[in-house]
C-alpha positions in Angstrom: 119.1 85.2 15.7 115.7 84.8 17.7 114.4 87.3 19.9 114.9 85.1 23.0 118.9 84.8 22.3 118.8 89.2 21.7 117.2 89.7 25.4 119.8 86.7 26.3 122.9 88.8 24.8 121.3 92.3 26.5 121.6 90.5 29.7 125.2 90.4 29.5 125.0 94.1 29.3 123.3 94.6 32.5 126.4 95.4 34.9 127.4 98.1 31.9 123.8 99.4 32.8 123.9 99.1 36.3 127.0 101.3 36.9 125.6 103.5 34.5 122.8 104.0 36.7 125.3 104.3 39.6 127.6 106.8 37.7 124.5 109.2 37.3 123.1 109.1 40.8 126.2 109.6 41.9 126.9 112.7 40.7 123.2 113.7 41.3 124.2 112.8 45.0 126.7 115.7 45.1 124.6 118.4 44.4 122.9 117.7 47.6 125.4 117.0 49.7 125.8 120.2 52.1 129.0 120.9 52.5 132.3 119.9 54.7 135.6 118.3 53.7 138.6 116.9 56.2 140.6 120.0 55.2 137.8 122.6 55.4 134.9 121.5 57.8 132.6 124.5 56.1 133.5 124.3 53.0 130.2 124.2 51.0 129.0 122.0 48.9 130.5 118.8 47.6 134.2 119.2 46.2 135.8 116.6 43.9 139.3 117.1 45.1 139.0 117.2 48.6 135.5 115.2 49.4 135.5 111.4 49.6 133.0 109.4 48.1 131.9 108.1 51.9 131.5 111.3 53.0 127.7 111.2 50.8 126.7 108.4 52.5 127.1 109.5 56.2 124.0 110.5 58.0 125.4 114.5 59.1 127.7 116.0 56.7 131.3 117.4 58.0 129.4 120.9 58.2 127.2 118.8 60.8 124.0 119.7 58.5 121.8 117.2 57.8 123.1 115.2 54.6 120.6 115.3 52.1 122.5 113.4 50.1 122.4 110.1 51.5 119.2 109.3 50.5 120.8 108.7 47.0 123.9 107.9 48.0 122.6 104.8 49.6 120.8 103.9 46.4 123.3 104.5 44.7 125.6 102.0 46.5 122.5 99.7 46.6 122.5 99.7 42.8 126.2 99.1 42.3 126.1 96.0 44.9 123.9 94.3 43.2 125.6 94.7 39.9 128.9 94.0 40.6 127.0 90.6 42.6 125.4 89.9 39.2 128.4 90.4 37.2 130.5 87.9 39.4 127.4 85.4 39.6 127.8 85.5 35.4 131.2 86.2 34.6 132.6 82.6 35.7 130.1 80.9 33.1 130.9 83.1 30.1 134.6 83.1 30.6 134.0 79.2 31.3 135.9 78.1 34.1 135.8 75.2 35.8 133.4 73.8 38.7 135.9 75.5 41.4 136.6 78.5 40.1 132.8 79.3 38.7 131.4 78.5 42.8 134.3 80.2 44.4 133.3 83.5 42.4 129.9 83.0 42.5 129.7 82.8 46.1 132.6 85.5 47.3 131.4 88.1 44.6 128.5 88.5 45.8 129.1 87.7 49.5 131.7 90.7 49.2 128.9 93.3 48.2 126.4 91.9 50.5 128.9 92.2 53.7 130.3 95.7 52.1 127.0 97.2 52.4 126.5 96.7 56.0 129.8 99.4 56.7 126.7 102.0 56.6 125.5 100.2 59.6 126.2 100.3 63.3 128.1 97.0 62.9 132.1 97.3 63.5 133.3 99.0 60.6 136.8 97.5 60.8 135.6 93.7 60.7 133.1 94.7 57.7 135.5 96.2 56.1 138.1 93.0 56.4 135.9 90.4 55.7 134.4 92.6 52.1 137.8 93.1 50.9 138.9 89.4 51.8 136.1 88.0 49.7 136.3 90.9 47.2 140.3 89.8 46.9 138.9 86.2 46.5 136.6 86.8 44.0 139.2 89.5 41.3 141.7 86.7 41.7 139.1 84.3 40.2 138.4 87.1 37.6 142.1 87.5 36.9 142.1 83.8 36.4 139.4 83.7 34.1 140.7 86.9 32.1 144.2 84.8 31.7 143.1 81.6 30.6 140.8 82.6 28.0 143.9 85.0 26.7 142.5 88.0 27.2 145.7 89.6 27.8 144.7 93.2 27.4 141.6 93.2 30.2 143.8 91.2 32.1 146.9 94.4 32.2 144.2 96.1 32.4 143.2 95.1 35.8 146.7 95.1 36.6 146.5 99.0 37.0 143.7 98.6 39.3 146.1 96.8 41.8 148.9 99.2 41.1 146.0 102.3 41.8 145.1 100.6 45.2 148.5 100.4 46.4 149.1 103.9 45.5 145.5 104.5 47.7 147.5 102.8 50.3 150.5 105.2 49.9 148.3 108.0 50.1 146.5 107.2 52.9 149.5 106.1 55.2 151.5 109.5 54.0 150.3 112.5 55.9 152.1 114.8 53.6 150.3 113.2 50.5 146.7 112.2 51.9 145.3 115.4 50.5 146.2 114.3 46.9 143.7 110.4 48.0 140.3 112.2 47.2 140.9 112.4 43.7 143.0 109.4 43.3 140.0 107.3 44.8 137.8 108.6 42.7 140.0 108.0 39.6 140.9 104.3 40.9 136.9 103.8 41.1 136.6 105.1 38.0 138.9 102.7 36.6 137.8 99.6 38.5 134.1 100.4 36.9 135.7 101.0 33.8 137.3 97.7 33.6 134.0 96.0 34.8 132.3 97.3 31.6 135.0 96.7 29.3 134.8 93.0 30.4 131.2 93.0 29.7 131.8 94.4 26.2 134.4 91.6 25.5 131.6 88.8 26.8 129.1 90.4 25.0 131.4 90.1 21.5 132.8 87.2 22.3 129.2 85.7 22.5 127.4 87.5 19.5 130.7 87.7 17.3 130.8 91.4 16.8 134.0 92.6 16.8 135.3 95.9 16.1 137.3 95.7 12.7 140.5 97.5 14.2 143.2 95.6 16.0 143.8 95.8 19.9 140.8 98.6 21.1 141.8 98.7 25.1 139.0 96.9 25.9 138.6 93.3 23.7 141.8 91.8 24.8 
């Protein structure tokens, strides 16, 4: 194998890398954030179980201190865009869809991220917020069409769970007796989403070099 078709196969890895990246600054993020939740506005310091994700990213933290944490929130967010816009602009050709599918991906993927990242401006957050997730939806049905044809049945139950988490998110966050319990399951639901991202990648990345692990079903080949 040349050295030009390694730094080819490494380039499949790049979205495993990418949230990496994210993962880290993220929890960097919450050491600096100052303090303030929805059920305790001076509560200090960033909490797991009561603190959403969006609450680094605002300007003035619920305490209404300055948030020194959005700095690296933002770039945080910045860096996980752009990966999830690479992965969808490279999935469609490894999993090796047709004309259709690979542009409709390609293009909603990545128009998805671009239009999610302006809900940290002053633009209407509820029309950002519509258009992102209709594109986003566009773009994981492509993926669950690309997991399913190629027969990668366990990545494609996988992702499965994802929808089931977001309807429970849903639940949550119409049920005023349960939305207390929708900081951690959002955070576990990322968690899983990001998790399923890389396991894809792995499964590309096998697919494409042939290595395999040696025992059978692992969760994340298929």
């Amino acid at each position: 194998m040349t050295n030009q078709t390694n730094i080819k196969h490494i380039w499949i890895l790049m979205p495993i890398i990418g949230i990496v990246i994210f993962a880290a600054l993220y929890i960097v993020a919450t050491f600096y954030y100052p303090g303030g939740s929805q059920f305790d506005k001076n509560a200090v310091g960033f909490s797991w179980t009561k603190n959403y994700w969006c609450n680094l990213l605002n300007d003035i933290a619920i305490n209404e201190q300055k948030n020194k944490a959005q700095p690296i929130a933002l770039t945080a967010m910045f860096i996980l865009c752009l990966t999830l816009s690479y992965f969808w602009w490279c999935f469609p050709k490894h999993a090796s869809l047709n004309k259709i599918y690979t542009l409709t991906i390609q293009i909603c993927g990545p128009m998805s991220m671009a239009i999610g990242f302006f809900l940290f401006t002053k633009f209407d957050h509820d029309i950002i917020t519509n258009l992102a997730s209709l594109f986003g939806l566009i773009a994981m049905t492509g993926t669950f069409i690309g997991l399913y044809k190629n027969g990668w049945k366990t990545l494609f139950y996988f992702g499965l769970l994802n929808i089931i988490l977001v309807l429970v998110n849903n639940f949550l966050y119409y049920n005023k007796e349960l939305i207390l319990y929708l900081p951690l399951v959002q955070k576990i639901t990322f968690l899983t989403f990001l998790i399923w991202i890389c396991c894809i990648n792995l499964k590309i990345y096998m697919v494409r070099t042939g290595k395999f692990w040696t025992w059978p079903d692992p969760g994340c080949v298929g």
